[in-house]
ROVOMAR-639451 format. One record per residue (C-alpha): residue in one letter; x, z, y. Coordinates in nm, 3 decimals, always signed. Example, Ala and Ser with C-alpha at 12.3 -4.5 7.8 and 13.67 -1.06 7.14 Angstrom:
! residues 2
<pt code="A" px="+1.230" pz="+0.780" py="-0.450"/>
<pt code="S" px="+1.367" pz="+0.714" py="-0.106"/>
***
This chain:
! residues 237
<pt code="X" px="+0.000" pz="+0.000" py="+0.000"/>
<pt code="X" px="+0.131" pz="-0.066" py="+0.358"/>
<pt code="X" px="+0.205" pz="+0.182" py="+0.591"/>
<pt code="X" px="-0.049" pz="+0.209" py="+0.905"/>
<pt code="X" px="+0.090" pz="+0.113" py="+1.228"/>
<pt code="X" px="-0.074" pz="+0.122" py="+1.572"/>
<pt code="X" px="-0.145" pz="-0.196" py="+1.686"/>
<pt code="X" px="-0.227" pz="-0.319" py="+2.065"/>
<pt code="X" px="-0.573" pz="-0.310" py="+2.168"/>
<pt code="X" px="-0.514" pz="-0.376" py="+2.580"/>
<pt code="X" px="-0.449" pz="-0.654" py="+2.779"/>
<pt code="X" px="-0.309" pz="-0.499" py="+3.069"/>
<pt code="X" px="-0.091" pz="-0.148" py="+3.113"/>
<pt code="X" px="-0.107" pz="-0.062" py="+3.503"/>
<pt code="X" px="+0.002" pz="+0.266" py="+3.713"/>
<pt code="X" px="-0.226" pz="+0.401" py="+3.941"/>
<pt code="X" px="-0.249" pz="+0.725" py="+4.199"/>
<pt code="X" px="-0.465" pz="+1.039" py="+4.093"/>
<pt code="X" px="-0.517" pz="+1.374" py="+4.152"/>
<pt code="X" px="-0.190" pz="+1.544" py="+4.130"/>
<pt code="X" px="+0.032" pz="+1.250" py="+4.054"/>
<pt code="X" px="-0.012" pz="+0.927" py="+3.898"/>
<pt code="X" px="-0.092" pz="+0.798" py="+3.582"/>
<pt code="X" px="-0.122" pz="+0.509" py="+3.354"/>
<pt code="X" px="-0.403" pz="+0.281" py="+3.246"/>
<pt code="X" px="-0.424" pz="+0.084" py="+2.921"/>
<pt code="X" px="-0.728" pz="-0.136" py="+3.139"/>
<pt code="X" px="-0.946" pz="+0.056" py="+3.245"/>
<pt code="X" px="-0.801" pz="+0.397" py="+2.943"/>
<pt code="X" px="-0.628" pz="+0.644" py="+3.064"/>
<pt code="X" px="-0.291" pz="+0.691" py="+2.863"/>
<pt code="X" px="-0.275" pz="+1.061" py="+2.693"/>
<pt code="X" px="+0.025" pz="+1.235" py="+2.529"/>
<pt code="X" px="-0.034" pz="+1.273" py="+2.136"/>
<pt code="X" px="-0.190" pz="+1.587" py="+2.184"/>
<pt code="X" px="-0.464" pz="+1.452" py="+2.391"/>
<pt code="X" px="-0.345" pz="+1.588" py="+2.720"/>
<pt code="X" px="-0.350" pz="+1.351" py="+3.050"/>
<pt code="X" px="-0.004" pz="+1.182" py="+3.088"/>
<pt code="X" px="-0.006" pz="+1.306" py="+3.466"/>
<pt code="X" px="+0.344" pz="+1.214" py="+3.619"/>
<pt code="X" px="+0.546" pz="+1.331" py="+3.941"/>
<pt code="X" px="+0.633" pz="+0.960" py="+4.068"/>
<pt code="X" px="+0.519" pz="+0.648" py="+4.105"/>
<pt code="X" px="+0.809" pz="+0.508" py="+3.970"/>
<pt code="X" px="+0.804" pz="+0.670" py="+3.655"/>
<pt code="X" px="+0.444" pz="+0.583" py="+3.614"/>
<pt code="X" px="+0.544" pz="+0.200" py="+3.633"/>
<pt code="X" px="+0.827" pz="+0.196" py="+3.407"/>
<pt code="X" px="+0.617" pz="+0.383" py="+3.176"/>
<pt code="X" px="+0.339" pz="+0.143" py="+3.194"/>
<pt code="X" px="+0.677" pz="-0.139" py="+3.211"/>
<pt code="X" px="+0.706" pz="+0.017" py="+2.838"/>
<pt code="X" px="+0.341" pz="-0.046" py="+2.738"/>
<pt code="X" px="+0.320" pz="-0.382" py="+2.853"/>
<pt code="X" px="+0.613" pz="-0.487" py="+2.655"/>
<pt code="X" px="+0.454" pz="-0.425" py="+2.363"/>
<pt code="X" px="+0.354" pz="-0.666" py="+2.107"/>
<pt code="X" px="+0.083" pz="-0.632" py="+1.838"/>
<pt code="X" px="+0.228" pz="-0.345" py="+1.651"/>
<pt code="X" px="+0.331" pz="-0.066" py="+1.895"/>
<pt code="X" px="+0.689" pz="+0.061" py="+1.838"/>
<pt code="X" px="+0.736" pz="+0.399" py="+1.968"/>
<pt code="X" px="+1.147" pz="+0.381" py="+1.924"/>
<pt code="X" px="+1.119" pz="+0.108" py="+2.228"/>
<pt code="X" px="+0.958" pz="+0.349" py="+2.468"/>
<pt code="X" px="+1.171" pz="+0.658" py="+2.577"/>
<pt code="X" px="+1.040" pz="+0.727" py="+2.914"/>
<pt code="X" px="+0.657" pz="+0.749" py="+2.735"/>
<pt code="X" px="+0.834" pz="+0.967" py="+2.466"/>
<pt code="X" px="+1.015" pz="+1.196" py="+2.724"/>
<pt code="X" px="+0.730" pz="+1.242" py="+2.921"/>
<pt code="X" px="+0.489" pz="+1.333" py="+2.608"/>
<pt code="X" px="+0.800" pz="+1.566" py="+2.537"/>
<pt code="X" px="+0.756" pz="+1.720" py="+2.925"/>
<pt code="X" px="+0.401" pz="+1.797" py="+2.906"/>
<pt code="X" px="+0.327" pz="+1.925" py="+2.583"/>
<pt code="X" px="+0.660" pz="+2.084" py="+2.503"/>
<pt code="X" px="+0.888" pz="+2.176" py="+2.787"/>
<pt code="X" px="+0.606" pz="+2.269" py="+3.051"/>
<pt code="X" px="+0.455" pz="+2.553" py="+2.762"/>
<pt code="X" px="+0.802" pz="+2.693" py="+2.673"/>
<pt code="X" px="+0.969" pz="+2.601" py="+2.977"/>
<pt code="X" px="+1.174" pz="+2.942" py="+3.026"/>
<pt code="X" px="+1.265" pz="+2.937" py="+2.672"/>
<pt code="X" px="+1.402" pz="+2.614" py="+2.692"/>
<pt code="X" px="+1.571" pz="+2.623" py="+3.061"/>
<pt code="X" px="+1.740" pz="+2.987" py="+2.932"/>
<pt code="X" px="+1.862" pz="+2.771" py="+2.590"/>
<pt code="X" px="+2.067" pz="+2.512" py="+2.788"/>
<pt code="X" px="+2.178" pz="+2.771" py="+3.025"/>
<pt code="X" px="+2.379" pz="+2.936" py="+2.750"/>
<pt code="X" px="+2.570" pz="+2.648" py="+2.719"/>
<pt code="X" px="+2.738" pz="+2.738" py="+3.006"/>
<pt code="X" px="+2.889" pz="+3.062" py="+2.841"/>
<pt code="X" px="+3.082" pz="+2.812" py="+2.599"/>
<pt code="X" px="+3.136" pz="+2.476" py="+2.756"/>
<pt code="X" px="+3.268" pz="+2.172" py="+2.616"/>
<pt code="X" px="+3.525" pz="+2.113" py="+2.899"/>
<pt code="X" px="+3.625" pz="+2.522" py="+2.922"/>
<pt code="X" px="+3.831" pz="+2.459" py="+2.522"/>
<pt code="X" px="+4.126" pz="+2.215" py="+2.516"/>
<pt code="X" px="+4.359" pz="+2.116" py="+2.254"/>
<pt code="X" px="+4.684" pz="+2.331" py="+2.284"/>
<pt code="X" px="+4.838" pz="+1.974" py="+2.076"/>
<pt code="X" px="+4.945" pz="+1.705" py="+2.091"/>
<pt code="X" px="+5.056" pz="+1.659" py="+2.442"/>
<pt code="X" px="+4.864" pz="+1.313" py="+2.503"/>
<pt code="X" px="+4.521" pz="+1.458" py="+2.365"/>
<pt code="X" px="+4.541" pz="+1.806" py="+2.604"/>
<pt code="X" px="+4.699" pz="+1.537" py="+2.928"/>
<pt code="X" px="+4.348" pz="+1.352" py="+2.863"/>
<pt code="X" px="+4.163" pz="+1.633" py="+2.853"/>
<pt code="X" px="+4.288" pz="+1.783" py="+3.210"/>
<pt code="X" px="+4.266" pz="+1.429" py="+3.328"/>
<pt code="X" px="+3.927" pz="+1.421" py="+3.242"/>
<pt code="X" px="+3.772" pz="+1.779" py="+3.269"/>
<pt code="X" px="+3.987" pz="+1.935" py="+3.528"/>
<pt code="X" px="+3.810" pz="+1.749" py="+3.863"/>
<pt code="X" px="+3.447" pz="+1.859" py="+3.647"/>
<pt code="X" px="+3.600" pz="+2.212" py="+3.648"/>
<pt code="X" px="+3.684" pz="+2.208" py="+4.019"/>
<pt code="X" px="+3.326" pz="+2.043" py="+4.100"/>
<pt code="X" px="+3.127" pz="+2.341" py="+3.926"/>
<pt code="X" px="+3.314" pz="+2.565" py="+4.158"/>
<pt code="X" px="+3.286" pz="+2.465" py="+4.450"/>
<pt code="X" px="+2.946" pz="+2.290" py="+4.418"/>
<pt code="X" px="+2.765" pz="+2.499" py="+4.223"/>
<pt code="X" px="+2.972" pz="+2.802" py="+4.243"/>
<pt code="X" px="+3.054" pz="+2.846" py="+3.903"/>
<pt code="X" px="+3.454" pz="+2.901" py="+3.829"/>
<pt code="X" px="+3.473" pz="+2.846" py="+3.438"/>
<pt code="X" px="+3.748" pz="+3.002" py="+3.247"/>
<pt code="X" px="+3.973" pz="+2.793" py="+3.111"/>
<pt code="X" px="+4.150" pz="+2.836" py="+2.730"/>
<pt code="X" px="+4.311" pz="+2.670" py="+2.443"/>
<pt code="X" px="+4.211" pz="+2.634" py="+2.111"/>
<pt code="X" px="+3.877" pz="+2.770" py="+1.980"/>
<pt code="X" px="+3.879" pz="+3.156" py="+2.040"/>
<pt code="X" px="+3.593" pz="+3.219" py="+2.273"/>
<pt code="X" px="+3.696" pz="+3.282" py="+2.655"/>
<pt code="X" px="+3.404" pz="+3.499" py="+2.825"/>
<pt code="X" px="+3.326" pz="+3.388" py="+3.146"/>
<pt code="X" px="+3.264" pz="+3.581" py="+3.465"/>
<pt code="X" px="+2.888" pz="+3.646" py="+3.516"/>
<pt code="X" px="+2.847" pz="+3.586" py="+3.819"/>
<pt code="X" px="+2.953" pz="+3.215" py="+3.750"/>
<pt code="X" px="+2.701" pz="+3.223" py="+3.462"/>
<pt code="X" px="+2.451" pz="+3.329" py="+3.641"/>
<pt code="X" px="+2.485" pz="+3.056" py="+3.877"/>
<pt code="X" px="+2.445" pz="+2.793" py="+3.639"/>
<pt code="X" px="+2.165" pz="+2.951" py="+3.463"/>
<pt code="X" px="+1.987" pz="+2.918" py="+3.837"/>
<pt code="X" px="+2.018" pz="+2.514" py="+3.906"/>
<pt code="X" px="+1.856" pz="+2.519" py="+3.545"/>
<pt code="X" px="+1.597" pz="+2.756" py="+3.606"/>
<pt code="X" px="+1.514" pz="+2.544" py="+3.961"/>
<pt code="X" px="+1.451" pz="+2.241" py="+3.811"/>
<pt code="X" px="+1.073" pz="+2.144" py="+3.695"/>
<pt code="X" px="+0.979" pz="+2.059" py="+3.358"/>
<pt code="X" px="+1.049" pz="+1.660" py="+3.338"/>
<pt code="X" px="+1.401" pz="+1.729" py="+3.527"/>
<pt code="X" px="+1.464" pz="+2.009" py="+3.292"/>
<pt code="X" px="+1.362" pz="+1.770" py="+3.000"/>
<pt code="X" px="+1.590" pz="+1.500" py="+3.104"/>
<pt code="X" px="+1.838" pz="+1.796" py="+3.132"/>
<pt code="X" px="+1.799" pz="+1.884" py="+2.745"/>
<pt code="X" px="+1.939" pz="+1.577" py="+2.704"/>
<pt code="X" px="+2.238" pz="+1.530" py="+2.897"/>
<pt code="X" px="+2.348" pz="+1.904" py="+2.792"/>
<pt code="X" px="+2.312" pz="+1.909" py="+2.409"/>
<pt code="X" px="+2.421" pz="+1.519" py="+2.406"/>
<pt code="X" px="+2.774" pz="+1.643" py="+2.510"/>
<pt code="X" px="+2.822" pz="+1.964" py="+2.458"/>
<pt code="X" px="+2.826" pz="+2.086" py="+2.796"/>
<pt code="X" px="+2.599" pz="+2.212" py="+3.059"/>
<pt code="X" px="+2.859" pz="+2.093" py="+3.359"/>
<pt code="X" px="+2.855" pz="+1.716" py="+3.241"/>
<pt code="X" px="+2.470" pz="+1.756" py="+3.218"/>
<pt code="X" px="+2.440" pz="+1.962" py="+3.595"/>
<pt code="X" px="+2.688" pz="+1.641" py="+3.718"/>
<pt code="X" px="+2.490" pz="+1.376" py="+3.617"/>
<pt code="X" px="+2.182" pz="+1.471" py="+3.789"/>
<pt code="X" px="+2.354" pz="+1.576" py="+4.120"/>
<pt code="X" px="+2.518" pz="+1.238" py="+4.068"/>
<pt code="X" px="+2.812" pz="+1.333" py="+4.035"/>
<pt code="X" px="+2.858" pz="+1.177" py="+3.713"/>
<pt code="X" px="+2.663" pz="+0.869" py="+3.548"/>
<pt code="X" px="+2.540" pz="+0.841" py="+3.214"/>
<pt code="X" px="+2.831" pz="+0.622" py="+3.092"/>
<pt code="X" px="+3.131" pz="+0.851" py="+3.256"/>
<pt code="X" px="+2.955" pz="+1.137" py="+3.129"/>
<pt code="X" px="+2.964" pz="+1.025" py="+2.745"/>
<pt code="X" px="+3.302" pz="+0.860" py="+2.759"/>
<pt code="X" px="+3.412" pz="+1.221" py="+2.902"/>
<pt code="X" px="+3.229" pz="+1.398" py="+2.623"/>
<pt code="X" px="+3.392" pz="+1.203" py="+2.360"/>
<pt code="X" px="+3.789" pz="+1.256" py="+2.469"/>
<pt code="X" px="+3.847" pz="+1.410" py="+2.161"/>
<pt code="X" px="+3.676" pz="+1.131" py="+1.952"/>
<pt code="X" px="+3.880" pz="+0.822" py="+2.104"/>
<pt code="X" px="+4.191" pz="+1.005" py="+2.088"/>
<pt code="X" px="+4.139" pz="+1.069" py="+1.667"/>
<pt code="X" px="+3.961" pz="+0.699" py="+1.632"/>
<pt code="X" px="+4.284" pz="+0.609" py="+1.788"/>
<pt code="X" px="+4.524" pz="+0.807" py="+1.632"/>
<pt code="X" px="+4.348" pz="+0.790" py="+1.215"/>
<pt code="X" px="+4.124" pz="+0.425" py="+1.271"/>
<pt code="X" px="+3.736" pz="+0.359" py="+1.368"/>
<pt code="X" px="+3.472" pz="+0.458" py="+1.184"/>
<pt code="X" px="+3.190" pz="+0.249" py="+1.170"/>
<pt code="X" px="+2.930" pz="+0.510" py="+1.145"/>
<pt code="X" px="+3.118" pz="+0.757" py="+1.398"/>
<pt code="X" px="+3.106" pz="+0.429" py="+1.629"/>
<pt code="X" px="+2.746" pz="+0.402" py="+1.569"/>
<pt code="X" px="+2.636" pz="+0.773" py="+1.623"/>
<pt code="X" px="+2.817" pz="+0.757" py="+1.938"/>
<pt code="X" px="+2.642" pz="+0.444" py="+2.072"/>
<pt code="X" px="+2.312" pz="+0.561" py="+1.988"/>
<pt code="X" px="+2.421" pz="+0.931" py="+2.195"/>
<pt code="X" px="+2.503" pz="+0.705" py="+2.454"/>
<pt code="X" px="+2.192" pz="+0.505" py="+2.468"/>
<pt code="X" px="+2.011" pz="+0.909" py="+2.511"/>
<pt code="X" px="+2.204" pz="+0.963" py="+2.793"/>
<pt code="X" px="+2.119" pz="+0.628" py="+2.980"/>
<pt code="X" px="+1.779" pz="+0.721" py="+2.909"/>
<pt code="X" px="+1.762" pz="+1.055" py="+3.016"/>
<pt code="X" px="+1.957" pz="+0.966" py="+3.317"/>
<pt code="X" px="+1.697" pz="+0.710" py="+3.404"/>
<pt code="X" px="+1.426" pz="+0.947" py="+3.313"/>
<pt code="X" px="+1.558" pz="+1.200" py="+3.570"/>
<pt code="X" px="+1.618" pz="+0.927" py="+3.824"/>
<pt code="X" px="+1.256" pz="+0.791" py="+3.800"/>
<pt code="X" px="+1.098" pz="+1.143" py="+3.813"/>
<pt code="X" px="+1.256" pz="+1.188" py="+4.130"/>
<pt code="X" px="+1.154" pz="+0.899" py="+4.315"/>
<pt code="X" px="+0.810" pz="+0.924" py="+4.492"/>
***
């Protein structure tokens, strides 16, 4: 027996203004998240790439081809209900950041590493006020609270589609600074995952490619373009 698969039943996916935001229309349908709830989005923008996504849809609907409709199901009817919960989860990642552990050898691997991380370092603190220890190898370095504390507030500021495109760019990586510098624009989507992955060139280089490795990491990199897009169009009014 074949599987079921949605198939397209509209003719025309359009965003329009409502109360509170904007939404989308499959004709004349509102669009709902799978739990029934209205999609109801911050920006115009987002509502017309989201509708973009519908109306590029052929007979059978393919869910894997629409990440902005799947992040902002993943907004409403997961983030916005547990939204402390998960803000206080990528806040911890702070406390033991990717860019805060470096490689004590060889010399060219722990070079690339302060070449990369160190101006990250110096951006989280003076920008966001957050001085983060520094140590090699992989015995945990606390970090000052105060610095912690800091991070755990541009988190706890954002609203629940910023913090969802957040998730993203944090647990992508590893680290909550390449995630916090991406949507202050300090980083994009592409620097930020060829930063993240330092250590991964350097052994691809130094043992050969792996074709599945290679693969994982181009699909982690397609996430971050998309949740740096997400955040982007969530912003714009």
């Amino acid at each position: 027996m074949s599987e079921w698969k949605a198939r397209r039943f509209w003719k025309a996916a359009t965003p329009r203004e409502v109360a509170g935001g904007y939404e989308v229309a499959l004709d004349d349908r509102p669009l709902r998240t799978p739990g029934k709830q209205p999609l109801l989005l911050p920006t115009e923008a987002l509502a017309a790439a989201i509708a973009g996504e519908w109306q590029a849809q052929a007979d059978v609907i393919d869910p894997n081809t629409m990440p902005l409709t799947r992040a902002a199901n993943s907004a409403i009817e997961k983030v916005t209900p547990q939204f402390q919960d998960v803000a206080l989860m990528l806040a911890e990642y702070g406390a033991t950041d990717l860019l805060s552990y470096r490689a004590e050898a060889p010399e060219t691997l722990a070079q690339r590493q302060a070449e990369g991380w160190d101006p990250l370092i110096d951006w989280a603190a003076t920008r966001l006020q957050a001085p983060l220890r520094i140590t090699h190898g992989v015995i945990p370095v606390p970090q000052d609270d105060s610095a912690l504390l800091n991070l755990r507030a541009e988190v706890l500021g954002l609203d629940p589609f910023g913090l969802t495109a957040l998730h993203d760019l944090v647990t992508l990586p590893g680290s909550l600074v390449i995630g916090l510098a991406v949507i202050h624009g300090r980083l994009d989507a592409e620097t930020a995952h060829a930063l993240a992955r330092i250590d991964e060139e350097y052994q691809a280089e130094s043992w050969g490619r792996d074709e599945d490795a290679d693969e994982a990491a181009a699909g982690r990199l397609i996430a971050l373009q998309n949740a740096e897009r997400f955040w982007k169009l969530s912003r714009v009014a």
